[in-house]
Backbone as a printed PyTorch tensor [residue, N CA C, xyz], in Angstrom:
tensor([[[197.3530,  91.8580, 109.7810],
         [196.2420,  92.7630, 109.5390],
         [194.9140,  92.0160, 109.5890]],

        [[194.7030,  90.7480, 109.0010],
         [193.2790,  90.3670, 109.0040],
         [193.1440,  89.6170, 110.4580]],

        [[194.2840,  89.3750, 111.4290],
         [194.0660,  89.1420, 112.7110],
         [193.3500,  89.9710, 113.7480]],

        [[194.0660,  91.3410, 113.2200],
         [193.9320,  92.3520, 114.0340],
         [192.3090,  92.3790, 113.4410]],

        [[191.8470,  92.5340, 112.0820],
         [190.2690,  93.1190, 111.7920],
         [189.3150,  92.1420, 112.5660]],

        [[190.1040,  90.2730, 112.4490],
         [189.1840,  89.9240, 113.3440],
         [189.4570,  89.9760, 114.7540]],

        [[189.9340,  90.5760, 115.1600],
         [189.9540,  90.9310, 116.8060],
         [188.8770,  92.0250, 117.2050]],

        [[188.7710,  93.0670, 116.1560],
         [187.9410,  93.9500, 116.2630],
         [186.2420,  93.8100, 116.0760]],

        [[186.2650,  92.3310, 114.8950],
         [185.1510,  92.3640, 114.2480],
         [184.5600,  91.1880, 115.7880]],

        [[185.2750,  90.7910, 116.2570],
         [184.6030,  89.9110, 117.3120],
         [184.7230,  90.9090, 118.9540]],

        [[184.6990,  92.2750, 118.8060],
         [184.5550,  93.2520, 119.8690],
         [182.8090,  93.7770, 119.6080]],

        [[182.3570,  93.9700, 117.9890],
         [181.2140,  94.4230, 117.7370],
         [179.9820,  93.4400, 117.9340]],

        [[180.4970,  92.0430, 117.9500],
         [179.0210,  91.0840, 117.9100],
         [178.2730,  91.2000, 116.6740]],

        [[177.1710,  91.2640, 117.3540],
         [176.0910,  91.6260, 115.9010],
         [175.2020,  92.9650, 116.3950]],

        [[175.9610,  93.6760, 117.5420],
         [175.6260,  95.0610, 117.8870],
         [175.7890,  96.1250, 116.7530]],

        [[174.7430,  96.6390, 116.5540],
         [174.6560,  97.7900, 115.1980],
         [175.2620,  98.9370, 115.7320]],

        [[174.7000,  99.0440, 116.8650],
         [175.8130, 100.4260, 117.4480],
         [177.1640, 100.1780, 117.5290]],

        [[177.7130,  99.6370, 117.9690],
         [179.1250,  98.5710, 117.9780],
         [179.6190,  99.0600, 116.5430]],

        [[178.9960,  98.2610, 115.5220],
         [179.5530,  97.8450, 114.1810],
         [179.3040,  99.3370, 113.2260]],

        [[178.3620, 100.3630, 113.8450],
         [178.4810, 101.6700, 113.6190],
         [179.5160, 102.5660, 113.6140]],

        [[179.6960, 102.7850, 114.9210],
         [180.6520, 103.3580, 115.5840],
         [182.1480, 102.9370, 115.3630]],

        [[182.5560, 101.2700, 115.3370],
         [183.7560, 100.9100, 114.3520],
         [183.8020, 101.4240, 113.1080]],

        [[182.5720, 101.9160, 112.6590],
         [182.9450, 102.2790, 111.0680],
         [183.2480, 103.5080, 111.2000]],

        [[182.5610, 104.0630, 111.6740],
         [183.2620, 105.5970, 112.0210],
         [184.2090, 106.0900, 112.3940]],

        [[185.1180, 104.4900, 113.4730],
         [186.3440, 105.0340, 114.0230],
         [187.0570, 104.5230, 112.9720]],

        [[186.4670, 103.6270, 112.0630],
         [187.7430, 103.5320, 111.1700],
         [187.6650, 104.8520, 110.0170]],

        [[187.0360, 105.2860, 109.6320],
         [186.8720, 105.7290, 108.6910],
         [187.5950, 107.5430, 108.8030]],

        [[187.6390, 107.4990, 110.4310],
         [188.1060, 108.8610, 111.5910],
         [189.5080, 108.7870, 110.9360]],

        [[189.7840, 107.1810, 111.0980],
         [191.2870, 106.8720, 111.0770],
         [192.1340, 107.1750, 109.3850]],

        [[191.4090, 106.6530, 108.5090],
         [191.5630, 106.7970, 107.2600],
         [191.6280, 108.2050, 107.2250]],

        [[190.5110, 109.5040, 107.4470],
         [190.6340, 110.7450, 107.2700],
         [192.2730, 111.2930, 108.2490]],

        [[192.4480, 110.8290, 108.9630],
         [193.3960, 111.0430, 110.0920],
         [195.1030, 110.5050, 109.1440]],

        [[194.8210, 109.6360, 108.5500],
         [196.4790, 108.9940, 108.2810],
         [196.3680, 110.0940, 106.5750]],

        [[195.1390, 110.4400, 106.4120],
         [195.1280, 111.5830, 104.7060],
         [195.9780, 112.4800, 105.0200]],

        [[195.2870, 112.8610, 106.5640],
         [195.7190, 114.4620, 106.8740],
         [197.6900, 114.5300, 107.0730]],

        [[197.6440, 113.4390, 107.4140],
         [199.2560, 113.3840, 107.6460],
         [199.7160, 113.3140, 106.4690]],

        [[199.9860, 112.3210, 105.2920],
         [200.1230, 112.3740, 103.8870],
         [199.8030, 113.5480, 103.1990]],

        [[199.0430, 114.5670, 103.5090],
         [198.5560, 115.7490, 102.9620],
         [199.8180, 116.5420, 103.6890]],

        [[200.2290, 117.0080, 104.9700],
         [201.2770, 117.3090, 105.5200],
         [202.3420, 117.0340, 105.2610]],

        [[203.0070, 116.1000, 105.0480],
         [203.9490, 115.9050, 104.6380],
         [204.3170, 116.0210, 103.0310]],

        [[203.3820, 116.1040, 102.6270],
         [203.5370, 116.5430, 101.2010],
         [203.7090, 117.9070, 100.7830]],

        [[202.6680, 118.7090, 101.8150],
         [202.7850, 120.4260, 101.8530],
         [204.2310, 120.4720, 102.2810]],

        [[204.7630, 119.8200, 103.5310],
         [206.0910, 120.5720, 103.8100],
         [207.0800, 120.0750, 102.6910]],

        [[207.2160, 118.9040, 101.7630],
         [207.8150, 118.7640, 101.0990],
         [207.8920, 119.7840,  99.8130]],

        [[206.5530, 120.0660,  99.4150],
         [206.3220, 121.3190,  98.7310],
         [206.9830, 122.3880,  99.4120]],

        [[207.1330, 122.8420, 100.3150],
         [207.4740, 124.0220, 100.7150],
         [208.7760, 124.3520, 100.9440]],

        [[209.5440, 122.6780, 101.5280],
         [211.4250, 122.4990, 101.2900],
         [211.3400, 123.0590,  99.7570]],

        [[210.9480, 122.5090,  99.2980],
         [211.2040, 122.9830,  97.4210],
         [211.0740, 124.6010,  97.0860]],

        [[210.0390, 125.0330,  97.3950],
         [210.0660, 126.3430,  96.7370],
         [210.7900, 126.9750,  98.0280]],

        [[211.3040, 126.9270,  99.2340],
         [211.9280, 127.6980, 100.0000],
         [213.8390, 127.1220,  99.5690]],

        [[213.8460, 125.9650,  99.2630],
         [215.3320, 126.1510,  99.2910],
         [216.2510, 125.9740,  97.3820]],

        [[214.9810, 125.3980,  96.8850],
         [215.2840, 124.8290,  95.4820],
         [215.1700, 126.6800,  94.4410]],

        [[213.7620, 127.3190,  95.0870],
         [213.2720, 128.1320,  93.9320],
         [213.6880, 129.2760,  94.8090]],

        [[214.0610, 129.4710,  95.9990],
         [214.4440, 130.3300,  96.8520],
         [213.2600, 131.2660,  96.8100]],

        [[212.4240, 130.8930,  96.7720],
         [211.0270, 131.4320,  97.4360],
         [210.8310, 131.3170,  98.6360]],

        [[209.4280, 132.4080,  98.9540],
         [208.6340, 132.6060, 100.6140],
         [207.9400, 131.5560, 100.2520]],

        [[207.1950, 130.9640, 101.4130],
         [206.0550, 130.4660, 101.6620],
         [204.8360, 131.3140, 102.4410]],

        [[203.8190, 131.3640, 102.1830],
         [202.8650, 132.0400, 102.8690],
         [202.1100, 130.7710, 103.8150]],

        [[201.2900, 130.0510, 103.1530],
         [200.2810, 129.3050, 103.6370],
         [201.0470, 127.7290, 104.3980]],

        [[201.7950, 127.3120, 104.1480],
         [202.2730, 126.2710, 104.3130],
         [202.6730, 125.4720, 105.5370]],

        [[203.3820, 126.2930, 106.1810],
         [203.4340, 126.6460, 107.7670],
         [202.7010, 126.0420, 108.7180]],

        [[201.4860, 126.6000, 108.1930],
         [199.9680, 127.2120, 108.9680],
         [199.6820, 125.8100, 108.8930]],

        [[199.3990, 125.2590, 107.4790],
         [198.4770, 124.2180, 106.6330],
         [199.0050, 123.1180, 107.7390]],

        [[200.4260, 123.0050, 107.6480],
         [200.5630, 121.3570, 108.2220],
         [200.2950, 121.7300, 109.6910]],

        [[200.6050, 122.5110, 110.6610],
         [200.4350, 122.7490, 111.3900],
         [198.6710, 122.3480, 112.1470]],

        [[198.2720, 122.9810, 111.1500],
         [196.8260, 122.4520, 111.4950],
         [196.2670, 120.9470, 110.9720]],

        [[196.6110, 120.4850, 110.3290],
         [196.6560, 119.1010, 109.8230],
         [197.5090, 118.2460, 110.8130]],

        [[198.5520, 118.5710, 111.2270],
         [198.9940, 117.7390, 112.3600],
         [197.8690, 117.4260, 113.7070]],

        [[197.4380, 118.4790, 113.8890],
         [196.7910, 118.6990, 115.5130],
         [195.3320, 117.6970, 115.0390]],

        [[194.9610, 118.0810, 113.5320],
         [193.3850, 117.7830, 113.2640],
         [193.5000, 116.4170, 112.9730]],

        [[194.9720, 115.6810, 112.4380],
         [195.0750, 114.2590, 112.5060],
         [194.9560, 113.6150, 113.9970]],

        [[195.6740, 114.1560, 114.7500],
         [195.7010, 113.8650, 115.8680],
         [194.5710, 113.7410, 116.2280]],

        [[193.5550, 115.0000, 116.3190],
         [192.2740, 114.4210, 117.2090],
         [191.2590, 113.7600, 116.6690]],

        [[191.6700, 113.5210, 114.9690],
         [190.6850, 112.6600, 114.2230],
         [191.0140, 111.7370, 114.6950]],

        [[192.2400, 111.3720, 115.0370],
         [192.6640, 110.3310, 115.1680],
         [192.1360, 109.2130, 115.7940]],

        [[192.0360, 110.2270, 117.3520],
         [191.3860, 109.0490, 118.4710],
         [190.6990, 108.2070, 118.5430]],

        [[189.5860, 108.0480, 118.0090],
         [188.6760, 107.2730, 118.0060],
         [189.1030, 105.7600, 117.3230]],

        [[189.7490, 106.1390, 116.4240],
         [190.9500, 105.4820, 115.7470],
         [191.9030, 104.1950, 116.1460]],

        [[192.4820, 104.9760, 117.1890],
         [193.4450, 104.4690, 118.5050],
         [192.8970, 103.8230, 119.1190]],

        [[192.0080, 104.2110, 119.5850],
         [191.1040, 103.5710, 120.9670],
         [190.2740, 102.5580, 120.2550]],

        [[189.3960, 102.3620, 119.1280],
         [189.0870, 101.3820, 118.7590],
         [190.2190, 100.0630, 118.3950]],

        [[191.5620, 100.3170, 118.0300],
         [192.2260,  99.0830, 117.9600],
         [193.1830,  99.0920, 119.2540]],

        [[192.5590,  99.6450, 120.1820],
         [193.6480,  99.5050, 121.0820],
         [194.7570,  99.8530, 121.0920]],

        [[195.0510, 100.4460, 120.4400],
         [197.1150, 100.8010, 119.9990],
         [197.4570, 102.3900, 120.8230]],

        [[196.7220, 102.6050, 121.7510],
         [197.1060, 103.2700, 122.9170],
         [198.6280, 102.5540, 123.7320]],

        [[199.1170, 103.4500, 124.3050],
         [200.1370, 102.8950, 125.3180],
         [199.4390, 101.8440, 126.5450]],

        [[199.5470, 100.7010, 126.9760],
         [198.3560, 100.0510, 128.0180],
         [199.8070,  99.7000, 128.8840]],

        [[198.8290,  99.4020, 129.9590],
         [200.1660,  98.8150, 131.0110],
         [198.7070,  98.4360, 132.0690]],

        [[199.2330,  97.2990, 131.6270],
         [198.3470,  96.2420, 132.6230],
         [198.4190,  95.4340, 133.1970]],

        [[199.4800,  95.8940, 134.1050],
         [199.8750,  95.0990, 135.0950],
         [198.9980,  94.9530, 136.2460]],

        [[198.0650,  96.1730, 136.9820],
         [197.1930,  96.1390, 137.4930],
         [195.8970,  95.1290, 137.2990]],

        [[195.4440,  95.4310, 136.2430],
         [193.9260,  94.6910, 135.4990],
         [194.3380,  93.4090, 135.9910]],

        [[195.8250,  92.7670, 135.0960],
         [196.0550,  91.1830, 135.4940],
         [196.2920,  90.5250, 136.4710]],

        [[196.5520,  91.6060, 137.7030],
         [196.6770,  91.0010, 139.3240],
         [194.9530,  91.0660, 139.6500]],

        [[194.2750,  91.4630, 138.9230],
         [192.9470,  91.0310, 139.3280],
         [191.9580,  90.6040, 139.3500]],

        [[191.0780,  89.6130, 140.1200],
         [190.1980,  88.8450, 140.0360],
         [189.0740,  89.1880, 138.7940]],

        [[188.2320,  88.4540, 138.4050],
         [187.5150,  89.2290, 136.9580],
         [186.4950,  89.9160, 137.4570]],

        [[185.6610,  89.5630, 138.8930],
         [185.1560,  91.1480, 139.1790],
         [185.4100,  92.4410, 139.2430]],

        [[187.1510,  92.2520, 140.1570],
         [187.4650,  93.5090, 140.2590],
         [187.9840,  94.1380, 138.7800]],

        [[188.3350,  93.2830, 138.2420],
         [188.7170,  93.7930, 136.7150],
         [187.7570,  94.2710, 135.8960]],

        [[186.4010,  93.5830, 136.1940],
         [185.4520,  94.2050, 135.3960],
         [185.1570,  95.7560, 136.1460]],

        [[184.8120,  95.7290, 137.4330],
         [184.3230,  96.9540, 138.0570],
         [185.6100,  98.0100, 137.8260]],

        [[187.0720,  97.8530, 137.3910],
         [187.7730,  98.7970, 137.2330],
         [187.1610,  99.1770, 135.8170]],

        [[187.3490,  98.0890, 135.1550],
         [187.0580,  98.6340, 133.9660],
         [185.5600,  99.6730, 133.2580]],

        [[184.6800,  99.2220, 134.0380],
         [183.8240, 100.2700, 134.4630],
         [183.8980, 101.7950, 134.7480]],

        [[184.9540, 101.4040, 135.6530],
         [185.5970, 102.9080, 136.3200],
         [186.1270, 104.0730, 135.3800]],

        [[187.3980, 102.7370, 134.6310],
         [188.1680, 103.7380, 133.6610],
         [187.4570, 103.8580, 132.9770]],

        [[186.4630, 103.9480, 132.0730],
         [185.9640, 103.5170, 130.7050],
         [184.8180, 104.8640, 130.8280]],

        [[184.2130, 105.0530, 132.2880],
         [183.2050, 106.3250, 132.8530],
         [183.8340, 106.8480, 133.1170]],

        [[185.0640, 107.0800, 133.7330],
         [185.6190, 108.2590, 134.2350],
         [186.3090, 108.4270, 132.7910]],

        [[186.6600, 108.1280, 131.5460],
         [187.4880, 108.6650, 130.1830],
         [186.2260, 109.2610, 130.0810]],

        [[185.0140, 109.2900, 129.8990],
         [183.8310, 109.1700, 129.2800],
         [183.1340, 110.2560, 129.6490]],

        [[183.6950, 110.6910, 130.9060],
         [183.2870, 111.7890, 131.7110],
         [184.3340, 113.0330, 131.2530]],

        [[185.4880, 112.7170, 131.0720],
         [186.4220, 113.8810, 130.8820],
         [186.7060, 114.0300, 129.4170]],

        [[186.1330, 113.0030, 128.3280],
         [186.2060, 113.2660, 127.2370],
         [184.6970, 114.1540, 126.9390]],

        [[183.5960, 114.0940, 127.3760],
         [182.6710, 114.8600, 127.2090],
         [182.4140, 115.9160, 127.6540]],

        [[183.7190, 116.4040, 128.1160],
         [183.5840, 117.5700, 129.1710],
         [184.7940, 118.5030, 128.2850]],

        [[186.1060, 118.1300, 127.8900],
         [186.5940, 118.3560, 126.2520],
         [185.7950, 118.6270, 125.6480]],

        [[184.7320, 117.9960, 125.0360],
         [184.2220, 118.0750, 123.8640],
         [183.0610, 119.2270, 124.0010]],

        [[182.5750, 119.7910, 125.2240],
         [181.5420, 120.3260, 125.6960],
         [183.1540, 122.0470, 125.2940]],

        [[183.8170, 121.8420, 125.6920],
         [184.5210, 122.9360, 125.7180],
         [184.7720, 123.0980, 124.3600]],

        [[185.7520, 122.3920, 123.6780],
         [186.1210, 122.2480, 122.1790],
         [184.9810, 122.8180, 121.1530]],

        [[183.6820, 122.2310, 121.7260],
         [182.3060, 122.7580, 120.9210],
         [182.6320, 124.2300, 121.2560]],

        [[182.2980, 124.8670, 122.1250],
         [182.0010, 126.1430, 122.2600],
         [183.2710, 126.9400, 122.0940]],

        [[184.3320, 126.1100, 122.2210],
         [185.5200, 127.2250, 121.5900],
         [185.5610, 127.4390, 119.8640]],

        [[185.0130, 125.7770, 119.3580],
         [184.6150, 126.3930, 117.4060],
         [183.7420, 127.1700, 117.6800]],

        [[182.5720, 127.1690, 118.7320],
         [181.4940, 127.9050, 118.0680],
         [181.5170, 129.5090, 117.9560]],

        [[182.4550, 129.5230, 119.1140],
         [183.0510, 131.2930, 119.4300],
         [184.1530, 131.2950, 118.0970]],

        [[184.6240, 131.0190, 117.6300],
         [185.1700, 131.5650, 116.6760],
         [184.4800, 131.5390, 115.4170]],

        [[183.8930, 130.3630, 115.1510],
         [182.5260, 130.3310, 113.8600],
         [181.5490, 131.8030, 113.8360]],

        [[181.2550, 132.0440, 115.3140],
         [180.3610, 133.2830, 115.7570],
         [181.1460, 134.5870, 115.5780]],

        [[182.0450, 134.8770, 115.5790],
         [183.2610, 135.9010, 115.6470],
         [184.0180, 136.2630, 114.7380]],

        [[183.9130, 135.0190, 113.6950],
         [184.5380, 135.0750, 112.3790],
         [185.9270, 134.6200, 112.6470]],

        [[186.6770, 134.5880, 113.4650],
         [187.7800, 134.7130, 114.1350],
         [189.0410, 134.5210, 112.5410]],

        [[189.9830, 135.1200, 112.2610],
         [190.7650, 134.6260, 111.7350],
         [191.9630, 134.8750, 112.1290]],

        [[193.5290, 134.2470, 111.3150],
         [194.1260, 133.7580, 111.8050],
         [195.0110, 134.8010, 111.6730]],

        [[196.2960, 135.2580, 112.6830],
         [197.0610, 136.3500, 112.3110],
         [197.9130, 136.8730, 111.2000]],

        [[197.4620, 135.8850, 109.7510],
         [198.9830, 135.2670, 109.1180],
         [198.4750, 136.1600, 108.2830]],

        [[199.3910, 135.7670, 106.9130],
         [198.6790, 136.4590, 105.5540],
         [197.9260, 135.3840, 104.8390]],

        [[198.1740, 134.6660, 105.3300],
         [196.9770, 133.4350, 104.6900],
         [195.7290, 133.9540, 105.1140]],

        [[195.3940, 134.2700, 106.6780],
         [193.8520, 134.8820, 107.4230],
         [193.0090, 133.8880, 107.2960]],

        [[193.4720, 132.5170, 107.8750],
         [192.6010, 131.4250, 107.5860],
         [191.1000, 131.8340, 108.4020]],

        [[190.3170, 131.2290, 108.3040],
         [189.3860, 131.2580, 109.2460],
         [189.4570, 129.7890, 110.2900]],

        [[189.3300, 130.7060, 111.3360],
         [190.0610, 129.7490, 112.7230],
         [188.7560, 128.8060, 113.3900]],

        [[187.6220, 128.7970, 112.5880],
         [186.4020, 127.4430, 112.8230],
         [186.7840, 126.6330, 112.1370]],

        [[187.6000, 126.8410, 110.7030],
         [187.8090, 125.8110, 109.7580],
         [188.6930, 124.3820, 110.5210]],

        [[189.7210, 124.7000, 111.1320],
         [190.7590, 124.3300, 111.8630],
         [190.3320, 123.9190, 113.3480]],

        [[189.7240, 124.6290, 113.8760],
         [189.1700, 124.6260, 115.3200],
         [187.6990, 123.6360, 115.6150]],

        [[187.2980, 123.0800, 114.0370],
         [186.1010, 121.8580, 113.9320],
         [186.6230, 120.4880, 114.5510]],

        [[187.4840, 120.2590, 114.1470],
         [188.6470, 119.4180, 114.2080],
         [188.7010, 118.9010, 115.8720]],

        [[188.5410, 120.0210, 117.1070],
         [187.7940, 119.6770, 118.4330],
         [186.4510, 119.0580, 118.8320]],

        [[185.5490, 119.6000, 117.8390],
         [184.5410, 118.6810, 118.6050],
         [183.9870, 117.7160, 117.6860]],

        [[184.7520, 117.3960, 116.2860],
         [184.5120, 116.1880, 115.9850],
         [185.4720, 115.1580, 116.4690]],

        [[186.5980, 115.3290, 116.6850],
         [187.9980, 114.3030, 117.1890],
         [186.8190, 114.0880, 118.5080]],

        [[186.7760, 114.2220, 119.2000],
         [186.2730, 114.8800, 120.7420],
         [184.7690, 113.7980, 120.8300]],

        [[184.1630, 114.4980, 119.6780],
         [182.8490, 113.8420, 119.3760],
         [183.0390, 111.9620, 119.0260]],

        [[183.9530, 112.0290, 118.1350],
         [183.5890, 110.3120, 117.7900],
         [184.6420, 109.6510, 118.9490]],

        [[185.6470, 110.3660, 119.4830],
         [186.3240, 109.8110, 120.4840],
         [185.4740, 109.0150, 121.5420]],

        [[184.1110, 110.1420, 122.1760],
         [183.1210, 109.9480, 123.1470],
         [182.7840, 108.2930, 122.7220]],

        [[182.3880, 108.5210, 120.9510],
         [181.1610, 107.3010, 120.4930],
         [181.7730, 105.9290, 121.1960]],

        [[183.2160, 106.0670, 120.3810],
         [183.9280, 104.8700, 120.9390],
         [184.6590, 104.5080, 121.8310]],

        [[184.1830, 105.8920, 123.4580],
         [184.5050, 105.1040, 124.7740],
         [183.2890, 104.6630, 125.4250]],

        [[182.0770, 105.0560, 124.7300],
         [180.7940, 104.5210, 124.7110],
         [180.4430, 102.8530, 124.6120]],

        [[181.1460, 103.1050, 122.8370],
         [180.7760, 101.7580, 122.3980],
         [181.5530, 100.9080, 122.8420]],

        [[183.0570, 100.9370, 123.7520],
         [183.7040,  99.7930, 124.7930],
         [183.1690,  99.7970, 125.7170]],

        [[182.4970, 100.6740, 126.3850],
         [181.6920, 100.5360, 127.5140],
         [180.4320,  99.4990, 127.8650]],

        [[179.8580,  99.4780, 126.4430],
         [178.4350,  98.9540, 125.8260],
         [178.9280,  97.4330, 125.6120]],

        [[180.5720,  97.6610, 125.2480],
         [180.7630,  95.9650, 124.9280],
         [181.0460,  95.2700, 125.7320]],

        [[181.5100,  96.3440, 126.9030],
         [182.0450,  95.0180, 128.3990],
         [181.0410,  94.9560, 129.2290]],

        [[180.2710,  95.7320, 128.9760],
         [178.7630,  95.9330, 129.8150],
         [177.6370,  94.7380, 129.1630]],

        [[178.2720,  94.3290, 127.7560],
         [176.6940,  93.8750, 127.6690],
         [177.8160,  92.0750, 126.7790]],

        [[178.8150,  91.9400, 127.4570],
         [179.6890,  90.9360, 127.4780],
         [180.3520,  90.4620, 126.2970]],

        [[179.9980,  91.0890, 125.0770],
         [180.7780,  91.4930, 124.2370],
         [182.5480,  91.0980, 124.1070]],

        [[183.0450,  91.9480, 124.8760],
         [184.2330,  92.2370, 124.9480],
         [184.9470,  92.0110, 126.7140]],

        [[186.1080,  91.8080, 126.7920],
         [186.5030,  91.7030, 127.8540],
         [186.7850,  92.7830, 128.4880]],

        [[187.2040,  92.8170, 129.6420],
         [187.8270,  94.4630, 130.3870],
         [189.0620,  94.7370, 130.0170]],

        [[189.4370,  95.6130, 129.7080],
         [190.6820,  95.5630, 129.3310],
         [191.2620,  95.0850, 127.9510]],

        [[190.3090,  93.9090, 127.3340],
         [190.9340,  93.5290, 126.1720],
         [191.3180,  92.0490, 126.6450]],

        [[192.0640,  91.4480, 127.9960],
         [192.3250,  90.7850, 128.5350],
         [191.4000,  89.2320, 128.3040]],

        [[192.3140,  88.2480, 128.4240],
         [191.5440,  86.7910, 128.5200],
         [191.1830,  86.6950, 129.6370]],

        [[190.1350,  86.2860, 130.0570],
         [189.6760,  85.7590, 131.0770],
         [190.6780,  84.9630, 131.6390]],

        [[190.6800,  84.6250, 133.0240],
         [191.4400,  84.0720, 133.6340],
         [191.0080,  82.7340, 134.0640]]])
C-alpha cells in the first residue's frame, strides 16, 4: 500500500491540479467502496427480514441496486487514477518512446472525447428527470435524479482524471502508459 501511494504521489509532481484531482479520485473511491458496504449490508438486512422474520421487503431491492451502478460510476475515477483497470500492453512495449508517447496521446484524447460525450448525455438524462420529477415504478417511488446524479458526477470526475493523465504525460510528469522508459 505505501508503494502503491508512492507511485501515485510521484504521478502528481508538485502539480496542484494533479494533486487536486488525485484527491478527488481518491476520495470518489472511498465514497464508491461506502456504497458497496452500504449494499451489502441492505441485502443482508433484507435475507433477514425475508427469510428469518418471513417478511416483504419494499425498498431494498431498489436501494442496492442503485448503489451498485452509483459505486460503479463513482468509482472510475478511482480505477483510472491507480491504474487497476484491465491493461494489456503489449502494444505500448513494442514501441519506440515516440510512438508510445504519440499513442498515448491518442488513447488518453480519444477516452477524453467519449467520456465527455457520456457525461454531456448522463447530464441531461439527470436533468430530464430532476425537471420531470420522474419517479420510480416501485412502492418505494424513489425519485429517479436522486439515483440518476450518480451519471454525471462518476462521468464528471472520471473526465478530471483522464485530463489530469493527460496533463502528466504531456507536461512529463508521468510516463505513457505507466511504462519505464526504455
Amino acid at each position: 500500500m505505501a508503494g502503491q501511494s508512492a507511485a501515485v504521489a510521484s504521478r502528481t509532481g508538485n502539480n496542484p491540479f494533479l494533486r487536486i484531482v488525485a484527491a478527488l479520485s481518491t476520495i470518489a473511491g472511498w465514497c464508491s467502496a461506502a456504497m458497496i458496504v452500504a449494499a451489502v449490508g441492505i441485502t443482508c438486512q433484507m435475507i433477514f427480514i425475508r427469510f428469518v422474520l418471513n417478511g416483504s421487503t419494499i425498498w431494498q431491492t431498489e436501494a442496492v441496486i442503485y448503489l451498485a451502478i452509483a459505486a460503479t460510476l463513482i468509482g472510475l475515477p478511482y480505477v483510472q487514477h491507480l491504474r487497476g483497470h484491465v491493461n494489456v500492453d503489449l502494444i505500448p512495449l513494442s514501441l519506440g518512446k515516440r510512438a508510445r508517447f504519440i499513442m498515448a496521446l491518442f488513447t488518453l484524447t480519444l477516452s477524453i472525447t467519449m467520456v465527455a460525450i457520456m457525461l454531456w448525455y448522463g447530464f441531461e438524462f439527470w436533468h430530464l428527470a430532476f425537471e420531470k420529477n420522474w419517479k420510480s415504478d416501485t412502492i418505494w417511488g424513489v425519485r429517479l435524479w436522486i439515483p440518476y446524479a450518480a451519471l454525471p458526477i462518476g462521468f464528471a470526475l472520471f473526465l478530471l482524471q483522464l485530463i489530469a493523465d493527460l496533463i502528466a504525460v504531456v507536461t512529463k510528469i508521468d510516463t505513457p502508459f505507466g511504462l519505464e522508459e526504455a
